[in-house]
N, C-alpha and C positions, 0 to 999 in steps of 0.2 A: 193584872198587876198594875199597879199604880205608885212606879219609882216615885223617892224622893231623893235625887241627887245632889248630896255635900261635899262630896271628896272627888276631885278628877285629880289624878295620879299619873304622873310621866315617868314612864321610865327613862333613867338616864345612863348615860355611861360612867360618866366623871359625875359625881353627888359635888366637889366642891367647883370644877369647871360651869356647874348650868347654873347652883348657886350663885357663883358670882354676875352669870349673865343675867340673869333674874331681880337679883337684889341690884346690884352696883350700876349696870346698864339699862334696866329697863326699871329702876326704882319702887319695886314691888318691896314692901317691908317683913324681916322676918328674925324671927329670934336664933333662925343662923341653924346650926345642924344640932340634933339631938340623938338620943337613943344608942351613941355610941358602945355603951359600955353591953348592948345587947347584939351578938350572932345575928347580920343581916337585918339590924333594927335602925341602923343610920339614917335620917330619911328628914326632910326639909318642906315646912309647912308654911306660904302665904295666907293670910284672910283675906278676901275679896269681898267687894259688896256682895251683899244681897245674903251674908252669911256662907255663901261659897269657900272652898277651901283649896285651894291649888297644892297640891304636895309633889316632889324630888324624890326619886327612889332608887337605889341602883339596879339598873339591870339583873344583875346576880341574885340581887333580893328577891326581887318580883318573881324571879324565876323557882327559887328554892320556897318561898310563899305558896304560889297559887299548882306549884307542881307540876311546871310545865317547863320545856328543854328550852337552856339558854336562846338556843339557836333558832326558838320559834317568837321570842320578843323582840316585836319591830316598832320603830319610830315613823311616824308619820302617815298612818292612815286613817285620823281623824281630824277634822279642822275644829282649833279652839277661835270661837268667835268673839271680837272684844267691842262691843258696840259703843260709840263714843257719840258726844255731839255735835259735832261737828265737820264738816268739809275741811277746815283749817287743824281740826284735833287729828285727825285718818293720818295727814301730811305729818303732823308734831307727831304721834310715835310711830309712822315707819321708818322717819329721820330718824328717831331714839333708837331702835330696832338696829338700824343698818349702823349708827355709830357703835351699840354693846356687840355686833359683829354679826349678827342676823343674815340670814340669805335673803335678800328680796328677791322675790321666783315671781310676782307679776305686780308691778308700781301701781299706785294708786290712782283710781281714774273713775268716770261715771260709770255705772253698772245700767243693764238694760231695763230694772225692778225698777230705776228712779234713786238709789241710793250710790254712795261711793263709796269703795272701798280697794285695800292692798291686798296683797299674800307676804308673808317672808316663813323662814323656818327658822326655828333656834339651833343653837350648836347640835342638837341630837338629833335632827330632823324632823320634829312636831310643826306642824304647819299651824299658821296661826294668822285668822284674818281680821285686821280691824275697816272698822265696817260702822259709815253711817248710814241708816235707815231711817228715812222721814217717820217709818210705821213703828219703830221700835228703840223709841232715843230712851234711854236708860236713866232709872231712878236716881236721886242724891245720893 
């Protein structure tokens, strides 16, 4: 197999709660929610570099989608890594982060790789590390 990863999908609880924390807080841009007029189609799409694509889904959805019980979609057992340039950039969005209401679960500080980096979660519990890496500073 030899994925090609474009779509990393969160499931959320609230579709217009994370969107707000997404767009308004953490200044991600997006055309806001769509698909409404479609059963379980509601769902909220960022563009990211690199052609990546961040989507919003609700729980409910996901769950009646992929056919699997409410009560086995969980939030937060994978880390979205946001690599940045900076030592000074890590500090500017976990500040961002902790103002749009973010958990910060471990501050930002030297790591033992030689890089610096945070933890926080967003309102749904998806953990999310932003993270500089001397070995892996990110394209324009």
């Amino acid at each position: 197999m030899k994925p090609f990863i474009k779509v990393i999908t969160l499931a959320v609880d609230d579709l217009e709660h994370s969107l707000a924390f997404y767009r308004d807080g953490m200044g991600l841009e997006t055309e806001g929610i769509f698909g409404t007029e479609f059963e379980h189609g509601a769902v909220v799409f960022f563009h990211l570099r690199s052609g990546l694509i961040l989507a919003l889904w609700p729980k409910e959805s996901l769950s009646v989608e992929a056919n699997i019980p409410l009560s086995e979609i969980h939030s937060g057992g994978i880390t979205l890594a946001n690599n940045v340039r900076s030592k000074a950039e890590v500090d500017d969005v976990m500040a961002q982060a902790a103002r749009a209401g973010a958990t910060i679960t471990d501050p930002a500080r030297d790591r033992f790789f030689g890089g610096y980096s945070g933890y926080f979660r967003d309102p749904d519990g998806h953990i999310w590390e932003v993270i500089w890496n001397p070995g892996m500073e990110p394209e324009e």
